[in-house]
C-alpha positions in Angstrom: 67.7 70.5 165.9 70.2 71.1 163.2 72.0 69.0 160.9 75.7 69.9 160.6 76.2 69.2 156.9 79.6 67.4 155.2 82.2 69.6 154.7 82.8 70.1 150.9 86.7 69.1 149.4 87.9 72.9 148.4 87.7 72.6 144.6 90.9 72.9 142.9 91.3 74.8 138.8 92.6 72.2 136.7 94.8 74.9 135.3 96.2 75.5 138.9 96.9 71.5 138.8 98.7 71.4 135.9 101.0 74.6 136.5 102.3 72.7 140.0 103.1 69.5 137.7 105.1 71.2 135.0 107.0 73.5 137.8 107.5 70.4 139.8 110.6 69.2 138.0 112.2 73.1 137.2 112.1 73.4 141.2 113.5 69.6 141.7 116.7 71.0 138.7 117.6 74.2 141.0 117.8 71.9 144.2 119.9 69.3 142.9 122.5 70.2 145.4 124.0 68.2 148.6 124.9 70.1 151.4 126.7 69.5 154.8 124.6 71.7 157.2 125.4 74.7 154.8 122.4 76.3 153.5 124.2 79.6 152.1 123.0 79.3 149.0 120.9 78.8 145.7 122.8 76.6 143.0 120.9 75.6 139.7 122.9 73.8 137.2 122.3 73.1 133.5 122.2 69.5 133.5 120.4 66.7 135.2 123.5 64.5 135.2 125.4 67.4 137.4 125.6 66.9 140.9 127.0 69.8 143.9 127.8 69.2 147.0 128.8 72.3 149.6 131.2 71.8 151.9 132.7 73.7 155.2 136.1 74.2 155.1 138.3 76.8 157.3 137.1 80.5 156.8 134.5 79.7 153.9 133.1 76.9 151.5 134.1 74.4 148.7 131.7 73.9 146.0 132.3 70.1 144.3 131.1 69.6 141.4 130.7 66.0 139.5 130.2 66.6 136.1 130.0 63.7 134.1 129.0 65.0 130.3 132.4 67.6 131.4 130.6 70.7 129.4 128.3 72.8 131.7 127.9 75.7 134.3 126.2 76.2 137.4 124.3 79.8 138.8 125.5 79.7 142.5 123.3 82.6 144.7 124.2 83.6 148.1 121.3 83.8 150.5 123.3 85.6 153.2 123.9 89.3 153.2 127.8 88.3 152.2 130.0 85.8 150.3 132.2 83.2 152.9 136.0 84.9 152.9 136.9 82.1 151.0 135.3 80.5 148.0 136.6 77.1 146.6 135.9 74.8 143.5 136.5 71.5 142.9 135.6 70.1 139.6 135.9 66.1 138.9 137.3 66.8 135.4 139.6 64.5 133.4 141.1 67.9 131.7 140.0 71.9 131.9 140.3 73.1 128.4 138.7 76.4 130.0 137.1 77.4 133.1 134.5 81.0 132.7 133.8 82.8 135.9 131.1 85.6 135.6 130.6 88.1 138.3 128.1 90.7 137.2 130.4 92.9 134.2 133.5 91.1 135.6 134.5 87.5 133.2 137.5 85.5 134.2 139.1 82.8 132.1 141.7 80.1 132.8 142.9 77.2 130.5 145.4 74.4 131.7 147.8 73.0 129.2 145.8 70.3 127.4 149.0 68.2 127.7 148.7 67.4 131.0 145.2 66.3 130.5 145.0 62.5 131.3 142.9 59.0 131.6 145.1 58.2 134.1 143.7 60.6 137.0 146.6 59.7 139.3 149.5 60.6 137.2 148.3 64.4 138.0 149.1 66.5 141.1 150.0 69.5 142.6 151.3 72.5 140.3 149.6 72.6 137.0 150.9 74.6 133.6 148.0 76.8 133.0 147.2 80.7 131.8 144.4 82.6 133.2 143.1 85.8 131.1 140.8 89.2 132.0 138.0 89.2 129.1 138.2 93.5 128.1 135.7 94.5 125.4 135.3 90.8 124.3 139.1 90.5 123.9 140.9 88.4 126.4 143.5 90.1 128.6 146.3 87.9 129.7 146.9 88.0 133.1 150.3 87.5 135.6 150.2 85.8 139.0 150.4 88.4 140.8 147.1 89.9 139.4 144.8 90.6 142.0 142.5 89.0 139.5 144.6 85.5 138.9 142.5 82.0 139.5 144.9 79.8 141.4 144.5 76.4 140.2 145.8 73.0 141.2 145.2 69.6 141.3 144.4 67.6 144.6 143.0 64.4 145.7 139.2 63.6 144.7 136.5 63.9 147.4 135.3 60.6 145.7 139.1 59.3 146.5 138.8 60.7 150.0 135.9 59.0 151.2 137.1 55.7 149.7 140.4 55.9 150.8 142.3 56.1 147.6 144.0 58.3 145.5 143.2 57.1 141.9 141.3 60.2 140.9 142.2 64.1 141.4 140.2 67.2 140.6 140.9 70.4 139.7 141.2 72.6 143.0 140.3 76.8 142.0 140.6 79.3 145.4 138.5 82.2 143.9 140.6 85.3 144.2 138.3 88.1 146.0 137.7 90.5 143.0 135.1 88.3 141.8 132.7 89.1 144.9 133.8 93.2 144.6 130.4 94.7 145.4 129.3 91.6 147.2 127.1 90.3 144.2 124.1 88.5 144.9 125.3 86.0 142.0 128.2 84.0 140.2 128.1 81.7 137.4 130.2 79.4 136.9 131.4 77.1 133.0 133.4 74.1 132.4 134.8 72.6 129.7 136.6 69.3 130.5 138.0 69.0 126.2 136.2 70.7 123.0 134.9 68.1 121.1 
């Protein structure tokens, strides 16, 4: 009669080991991101302290972004073959000394008038003074509202202020306009800056 023998553990490389630990936490930083029942797509920020959520909303998405620190950017990849018909941002910004959005050779700036930058988040709403600009050979192009390229920008009630049932805090509100997704990119990136410092 035979004797089965005792199965063997697989033996693992120590070198293997220690790749998966140091990957770990680059994987955890790309999927820092809440979503309700949207799964469209990749977003990896730059900091730790940044949080995402993606939202429905009719015809497309909002992307929310809590930024605490107020200087940063996010990489947001589509995982379907195309972009929603509409694309929304919401940052949670006390000011927006200047917004970047990069869509492969296409760059879009917009800046709202530092005067209307506040502590007081409440004191802002609606209609905002801002000026929006087409970057051309590294010189910014100033553009009109009626540019197919123009970022429209307002301020609205906080998600935060939603779900709480107050209206203390506001954040700025971009509808991306729908040259920035002209040859359905697989990419966008997007940069904040709440005030230089």
């Amino acid at each position: 009669m035979k004797r089965s023998r005792p199965r063997r553990s697989p033996v693992v490389s120590p070198k293997l080991t220690l790749l998966t630990i140091l990957a770990f936490p680059v994987l955890c930083f790309a999927q820092s991101v809440a979503a309700e029942g949207v799964t469209r797509f990749d977003i990896a920020i730059k900091r730790s302290s940044d949080e995402v959520q993606v939202r429905k909303v009719e015809s497309g998405v909002l992307l929310w972004v809590r930024s605490p620190f107020g200087i940063s950017e996010m990489v947001v990849t589509r995982k379907e073959e195309h972009w929603p018909v509409v694309v929304k941002l919401r940052l949670q910004l006390r000011g927006l000394e200047k917004l970047q959005v990069l869509s492969g050779k296409l760059s879009l700036g917009a800046r709202v008038n530092s005067s209307q930058a506040s502590h007081e988040y409440d004191s802002l709403a609606g209609e905002l003074d801002y000026n929006c600009w087409k970057d051309v050979e590294k010189e910014e192009k100033r553009l009109t509202t009626n540019s197919r390229y123009w970022l429209p920008i307002k301020r609205v009630v906080s998600v935060d202020s939603e779900s709480i049932g107050t209206s203390k805090q506001r954040d700025f509100e971009i509808t991306l306009p729908k040259a920035v997704f002209d040859g359905n990119p697989k990419a966008i990136t997007v940069k904040w800056i709440v005030f230089y410092r």
